[in-house]
N, C-alpha and C positions, 0 to 999 in steps of 0.2 A: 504493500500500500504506500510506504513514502516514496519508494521508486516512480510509481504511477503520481504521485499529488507534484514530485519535484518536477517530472520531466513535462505535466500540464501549465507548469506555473512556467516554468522557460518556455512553453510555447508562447503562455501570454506577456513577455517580455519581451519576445521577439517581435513582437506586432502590435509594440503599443511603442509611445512614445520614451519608455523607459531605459533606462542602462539595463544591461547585465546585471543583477544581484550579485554582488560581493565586495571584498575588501576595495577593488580600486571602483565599486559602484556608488562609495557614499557620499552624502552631500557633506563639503566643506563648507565651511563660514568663514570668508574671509574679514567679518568683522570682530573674528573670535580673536584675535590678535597679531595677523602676519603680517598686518600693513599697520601697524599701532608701533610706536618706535618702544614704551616700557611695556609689552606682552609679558600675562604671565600664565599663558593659557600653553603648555606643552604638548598637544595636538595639533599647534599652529603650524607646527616644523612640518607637516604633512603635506603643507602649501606652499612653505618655501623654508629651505633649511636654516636660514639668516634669521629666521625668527624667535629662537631661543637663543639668544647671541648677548643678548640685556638681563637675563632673567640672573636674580641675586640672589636665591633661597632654592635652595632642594625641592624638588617637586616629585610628587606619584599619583598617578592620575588611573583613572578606571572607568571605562565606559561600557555599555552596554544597549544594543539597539535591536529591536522586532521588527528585522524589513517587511512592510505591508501589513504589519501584525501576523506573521506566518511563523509556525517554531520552529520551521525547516530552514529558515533566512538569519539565524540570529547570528549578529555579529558582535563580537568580544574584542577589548584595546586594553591594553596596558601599557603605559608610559614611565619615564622617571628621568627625571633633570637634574643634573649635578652642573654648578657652576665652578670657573674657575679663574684665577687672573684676569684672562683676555680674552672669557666667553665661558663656554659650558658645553657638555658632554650631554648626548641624550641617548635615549633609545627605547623602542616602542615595539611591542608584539601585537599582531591582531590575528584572531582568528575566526575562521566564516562556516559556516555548513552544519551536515551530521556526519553521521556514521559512513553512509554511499556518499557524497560531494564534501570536501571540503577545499582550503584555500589559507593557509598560512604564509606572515609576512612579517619578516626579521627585519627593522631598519636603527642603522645605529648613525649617527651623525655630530658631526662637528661643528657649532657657529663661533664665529668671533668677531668681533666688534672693533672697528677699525676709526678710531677718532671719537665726535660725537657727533657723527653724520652717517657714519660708513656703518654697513656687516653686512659680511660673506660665509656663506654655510654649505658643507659639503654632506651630504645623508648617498648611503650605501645601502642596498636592499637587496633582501634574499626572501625571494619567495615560490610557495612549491603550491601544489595544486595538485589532488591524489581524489580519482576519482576510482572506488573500490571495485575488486574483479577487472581493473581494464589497465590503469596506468597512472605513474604520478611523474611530474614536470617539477625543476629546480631552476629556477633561471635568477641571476644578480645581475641589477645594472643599478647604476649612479644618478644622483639628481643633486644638480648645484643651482644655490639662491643667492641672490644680491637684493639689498633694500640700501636706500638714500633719502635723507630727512631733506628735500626741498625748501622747506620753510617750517617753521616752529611746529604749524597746525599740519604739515603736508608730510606725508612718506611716501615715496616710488618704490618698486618693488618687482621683480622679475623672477624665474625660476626657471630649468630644463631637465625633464627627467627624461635618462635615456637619452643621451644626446648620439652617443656612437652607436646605437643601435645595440642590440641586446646581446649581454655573454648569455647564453645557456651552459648550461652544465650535465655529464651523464650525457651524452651527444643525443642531445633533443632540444626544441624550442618552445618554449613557449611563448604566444605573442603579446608583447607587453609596448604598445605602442608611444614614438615619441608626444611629447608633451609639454606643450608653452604656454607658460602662465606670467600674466604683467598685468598689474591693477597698482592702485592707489588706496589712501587714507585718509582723512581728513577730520579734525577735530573742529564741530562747528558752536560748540560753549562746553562749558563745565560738564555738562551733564549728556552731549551728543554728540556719537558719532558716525561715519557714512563709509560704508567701501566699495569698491569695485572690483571686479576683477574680469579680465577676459582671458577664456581657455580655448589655446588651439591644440588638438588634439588629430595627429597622424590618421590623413585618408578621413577625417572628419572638418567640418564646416565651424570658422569659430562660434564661441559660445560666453553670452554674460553672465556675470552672478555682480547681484547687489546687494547690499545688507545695512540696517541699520543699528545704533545700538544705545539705546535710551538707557541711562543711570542716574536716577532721582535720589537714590541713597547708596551710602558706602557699601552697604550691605546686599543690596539687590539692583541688580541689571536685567535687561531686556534685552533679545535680537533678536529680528523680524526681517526676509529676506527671498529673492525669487533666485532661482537655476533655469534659464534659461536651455541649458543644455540638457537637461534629462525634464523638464516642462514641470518642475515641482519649488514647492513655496516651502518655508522652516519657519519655526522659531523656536525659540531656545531663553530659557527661565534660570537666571544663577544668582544665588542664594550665599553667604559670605556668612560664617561665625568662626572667630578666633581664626586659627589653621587652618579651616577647612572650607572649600565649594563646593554648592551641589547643583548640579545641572540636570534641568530636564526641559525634552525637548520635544519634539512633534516636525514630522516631515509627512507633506503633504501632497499627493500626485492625483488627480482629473482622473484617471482611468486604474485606477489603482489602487486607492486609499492611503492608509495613515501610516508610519512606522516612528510609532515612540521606539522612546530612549530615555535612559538615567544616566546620569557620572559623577564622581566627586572626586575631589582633587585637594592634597594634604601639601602646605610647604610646610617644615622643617630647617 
C-alpha cells in the first residue's frame, strides 16, 4: 500500500505545478536571514553559504515538515553553528522519505566575513538517494555564496551550487542541476523587513520568491511570502524566550494543499 499511495502522489507532482517532493523541493525564505547582514537563522546557509559568516553564538537548530500533510513526505533538518575568529563553521543533515524512497543530504560549510561589508561562504554536499529493491545514488558537488552590504539598510547577495557540474560517486549520476541565486535585502524601519530573491535553475525558466518580515516585538516575528517557482505562498511564526526559537510554519500550494512544519532553535 505505501508503494501504490507514493508512486500516485509522484504522478500528481508531475502534473501539477509542483516540484518534486524532497530535500532540494523545499520552500526557502529568503527573509529568514540570507540577505539580512546580523542573520541568526542557520538554515539560511541553505541559500547562500555567506550567510552564517556574522553569526556570534553556537546554534542547533531542528526542523521538521509534512509535505502536503502526507506521512510519506516528511522531511527532517538538523543544523548547528559554531563561530569562530573570522566567521563560523556549520553543518546540517536532512533527511526525506520512508522505508521504499528516501533522500539524504550531508552539507558542511564555511562562511567568513571579510570587513564590514564583505562574506564569502563555501558549503560542500553529499547527498545519496536509495530507492529500496532497485538502487541508491551518492553524488557531492559544491555551492559558493557572496553577500555585500550596499548601504546601511541594503544587502546584495549571490550564490552557485554546482557550478562544475556534478562529481558523482560509485560510477553513477545523479542529476542535481546547476543553480543561480541573486536577491537583495532591505530594512525599511525598526520593525520591517522585505526580500527578494531570483532562482535560475539549469534547463529551467527563472523564478521569484518574495518575502516579508514584520517584528512588532523582540520576542515574536512574522514572515509572509510567495515562490513563484513551485506557485506556493508561506508563512512562518517565531517565537523568542531566553535561548530558544520556535518556529512554525504553513506552506501553501492551489492544487495541492498545506505542508506544516515546526522548528526550534537553541544558541549557547
Amino acid at each position: 500500500m505505501p508503494n501504490l499511495l507514493f508512486i500516485f502522489c509522484l504522478f500528481i507532482f508531475c502534473f501539477s505545478s509542483a516540484q518534486i517532493p524532497g530535500i532540494t523541493g523545499r520552500i526557502l525564505d529568503p527573509s529568514s536571514g540570507a540577505y539580512f547582514k546580523e542573520s541568526t537563522d542557520p538554515f539560511a546557509g541553505m541559500l547562500n553559504p555567506a550567510a552564517n559568516a556574522r553569526i556570534k553564538k553556537r546554534i542547533f537548530a531542528f526542523s521538521s515538515e509534512k509535505r502536503y500533510g502526507l506521512r510519506l513526505f516528511n522531511l527532517l533538518s538538523a543544523s548547528v553553528v559554531v563561530p569562530v575568529s573570522s566567521g563560523s563553521w556549520s553543518g546540517q543533515l536532512d533527511y526525506f522519505g520512508f522505508s521504499k524512497y528516501a533522500e539524504m543530504q550531508l552539507g558542511i560549510s564555511y562562511a567568513r566575513f571579510l570587513g564590514e561589508r564583505a562574506d564569502i561562504g563555501l558549503r560542500f554536499n553529499l547527498s545519496q538517494v536509495s530507492i529500496a529493491n532497485f538502487s541508491s545514488k551518492i553524488a557531492f558537488y559544491p555551492q559558493l555564496g557572496f553577500r555585500y552590504v550596499i548601504h546601511k539598510n541594503l544587502l546584495f547577495g549571490f550564490s552557485v551550487s554546482n557550478p562544475t557540474g556534478l562529481i558523482a560517486l560509485q560510477n553513477d549520476r545523479q542529476f542535481q542541476p546547476l543553480i543561480l541565486r541573486m536577491g537583495f535585502g532591505y530594512i525599511l524601519s525598526e520593525v520591517t523587513y522585505v526580500a527578494a530573491e531570483i532562482i535560475k535553475e539549469e534547463k529551467s525558466i527563472p523564478g521569484l520568491v518574495c518575502a516579508i518580515r514584520y517584528k512588532p516585538l523582540p520576542s515574536f516575528s512574522m514572515r509572509l511570502g510567495v515562490n513563484t517557482v513551485s506557485g506556493q505562498s508561506f508563512i512562518n511564526v517565531v517565537m523568542q524566550k531566553n535561548k530558544w526559537q520556535y518556529v512554525t510554519g504553513l506552506v501553501w500550494h492551489q492544487e495541492l494543499g498545506f505542508s506544516p512544519s515546526v522548528g526550534s532553535y537553541c544558541s549557547f
